[in-house]
Phi, psi and omega in degrees: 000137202261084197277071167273171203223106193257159156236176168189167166301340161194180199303327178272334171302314202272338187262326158291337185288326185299286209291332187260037206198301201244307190134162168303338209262356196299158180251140168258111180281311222190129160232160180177162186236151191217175155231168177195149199271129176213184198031093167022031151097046192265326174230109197288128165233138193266125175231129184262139184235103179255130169241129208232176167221211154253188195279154190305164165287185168292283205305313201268324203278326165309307166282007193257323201296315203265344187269311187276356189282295189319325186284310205274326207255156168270164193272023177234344158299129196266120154304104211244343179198115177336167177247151186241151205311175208253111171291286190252151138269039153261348194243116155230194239250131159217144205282134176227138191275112192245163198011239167270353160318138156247020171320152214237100181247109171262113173249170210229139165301147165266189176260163186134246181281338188285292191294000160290330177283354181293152181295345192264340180302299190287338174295321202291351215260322175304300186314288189336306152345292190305289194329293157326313187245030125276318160301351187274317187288000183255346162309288203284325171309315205275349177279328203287327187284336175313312206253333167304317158317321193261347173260014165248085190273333182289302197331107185295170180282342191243045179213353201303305178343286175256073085298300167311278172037244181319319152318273197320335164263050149049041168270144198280171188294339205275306153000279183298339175292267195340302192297328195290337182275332168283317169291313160318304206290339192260002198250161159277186180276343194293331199289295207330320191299334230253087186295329169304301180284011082352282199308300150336270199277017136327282208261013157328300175294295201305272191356286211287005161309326206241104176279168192240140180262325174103190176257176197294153168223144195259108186239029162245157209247346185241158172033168213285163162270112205248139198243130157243154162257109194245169175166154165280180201309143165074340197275322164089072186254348146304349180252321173315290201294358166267348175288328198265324174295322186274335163282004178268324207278303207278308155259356216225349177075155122210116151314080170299169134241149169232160177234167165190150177234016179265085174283356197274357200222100174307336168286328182275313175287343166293287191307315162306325195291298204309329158279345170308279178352301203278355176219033158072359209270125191285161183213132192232139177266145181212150174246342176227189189283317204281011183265314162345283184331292207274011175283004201240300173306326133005303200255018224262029163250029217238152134280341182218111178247139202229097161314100155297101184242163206255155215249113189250162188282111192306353169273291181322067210299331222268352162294310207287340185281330179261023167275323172300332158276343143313291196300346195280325127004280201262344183046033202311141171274326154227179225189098135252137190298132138269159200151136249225129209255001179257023174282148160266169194314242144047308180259330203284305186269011148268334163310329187291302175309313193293323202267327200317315182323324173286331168072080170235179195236348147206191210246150178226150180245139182241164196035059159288346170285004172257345191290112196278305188228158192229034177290340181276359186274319172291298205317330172278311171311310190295322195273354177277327194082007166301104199268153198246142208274317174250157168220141173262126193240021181169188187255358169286131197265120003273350237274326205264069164205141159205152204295160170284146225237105197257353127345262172331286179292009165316285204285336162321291179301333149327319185112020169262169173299136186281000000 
């Protein structure tokens, strides 16, 4: 028997090059799948290797007929019609019983449209499948560290690992250089080996990145200590300030007040009243700057008042200018930026620019628990020089806020667990 042997990229590739090569009628011996490394060994590719042969003569197929006949039939039984040659080893022989007769007809799939339908034809062609577009994503991964290499060249090789990292949680590039680079210098080569303790002191450098403000303090002996909260839309600084009223109130004992100047959203004032109500707290709606001035003087038995502002677009300068003349108003001893750590790089540093006007003073991040990677938070924090005071981890009141950690959000950026 004359035995030759095809590949192809895949299963249906390697059985048509067979049939046009051998014939429809060809015996398929032996299949198997293999890899081999390819672009320049960035990528593994899966190849099927089949081996066939052609189909028997009449003479040869007549004596085959009568040796398998003899295995499938009892030997008192009579042979009334040849057997035709094994099409695949994925199909295998079966005895079929025709009329009254009990002669033994062994038949055979040939190849072609039948072995495509088979269920085990379709498990190789799905697996083949999967396999193809995990290799296309390990393909493209290994190009994108190919071009990261090459525009970070300072980078060492034996940091380029969590330097990728630190990208993929949307740390900026120039950022993630400066710590790996900042970090060579200070490690031996031998500690470089140890990926845990490297990682530890990852986020050492991530630390001293990030300041921290503490929680609000009242650092006055007259009148209230006055707090605003500014941010564009949606950022959630109306569940903040209630979060921040009900830990003043509740722990912390404080005579609270709230204000709010956000009139476009009736829900938000519907929402304020209902926690004012629930934690015994005065509350006031004001529509201009001098109603401000006089909601605050208002409150002047309050140890504390927490200014509720309505979420301007960050495109929108002339809301923001006249958000600045409400505060200017009210003369607040601090002013936070709030913003939502699941925002992109992008929406985050035009808030920072639009808002800069307002002149605040430190910063709060909200939904770290929707945030897939939370790496824009040093970038803003680095780049404002801004300290940060809160962080928010869900919607529940008061429980899911807590003052900043710079520990914690080390390992956050890092890729831990909240």
């Amino acid at each position: 028997m004359n035995l030759q042997t095809f590949t192809g990229s895949t299963l249906q590739e390697c059985i048509a090059r067979v049939k046009g090569a051998l014939g429809p009628n060809a015996v398929i011996l032996h299949t198997r799948t293999y890899s081999k490394r390819e672009w320049l060994g960035l990528r593994k590719r899966e190849f099927v290797e089949i081996t066939a042969a052609r189909a028997m003569s009449g003479q040869q197929r007549r004596g085959n007929s009568m040796n398998a006949a003899q295995i499938f039939e009892p030997a008192s039984q009579p042979r009334t019609k040849a057997l035709t040659p094994f099409a695949s080893t994925a199909a295998k022989p079966a005895v079929v019983r025709a009329g009254s007769s009990d002669s033994a007809i062994i038949t055979m799939q040939p190849p072609g449209r039948g072995l495509l339908e088979m269920p085990a034809t379709n498990a190789i062609i799905t697996q083949q499948v999967a396999k193809d577009v995990d290799d296309l994503k390990k393909l493209v991964s290994g190009l994108v560290d190919v071009m990261h290499k090459k525009d970070a060249p300072d980078v060492p090789e034996e940091l380029f690992e969590h330097y990728m990292s630190l990208i993929g949680n949307d740390v900026a590039e120039e950022l993630a250089r400066e710590i790996v680079v900042t970090l060579r210098k200070q490690l031996r080569p031998e500690h470089l080996l140890n990926a845990s303790f490297v990682k530890d002191k990852i986020a050492e450098q991530i630390e001293k990145l990030i300041p921290t403000g503490g929680p609000i303090l009242r650092t006055k002996t007259i009148g209230p200590h006055v707090v605003a909260l500014i941010g564009p839309t949606g950022v959630g600084k109306t569940t903040t300030i209630a979060k921040l009223a009900a830990n003043l109130k509740l722990v912390e004992k404080k005579n609270v007040g709230l204000i709010t100047i956000d009139t476009y959203r009736i829900a938000a004032i519907d929402q304020l009243r209902r926690y004012a109500e629930i934690l015994g707290a005065k509350l006031s709606v004001t529509n201009s700057a001098d109603d401000l001035r006089q909601a605050v003087k208002a409150m002047s038995d309050c140890e504390y008042v927490l200014i509720d502002t309505a979420g301007r677009s960050p495109r929108d300068m002339m809301k923001i200018h006249e958000l600045k003349t409400f505060l200017d108003a009210a003369c607040p001893d601090e002013i936070h930026l709030v913003l939502s750590s699941t925002a992109s790089e992008d929406c985050v540093e035009l808030a920072i620019e639009r808002f800069d006007d307002v002149h605040f003073d430190k910063i709060i991040f909200t939904k770290l628990d929707e945030a897939a990677h939370v790496g824009v938070m040093l970038n803003a924090i680095r780049k404002l020089n801004k300290s940060l005071s809160y962080v928010t981890t869900g919607q529940d009141v008061p429980d899911d806020i807590e003052v900043g950690e710079r520990r914690k959000l080390a390992q956050l950026i890092m890729g831990g667990a909240l």
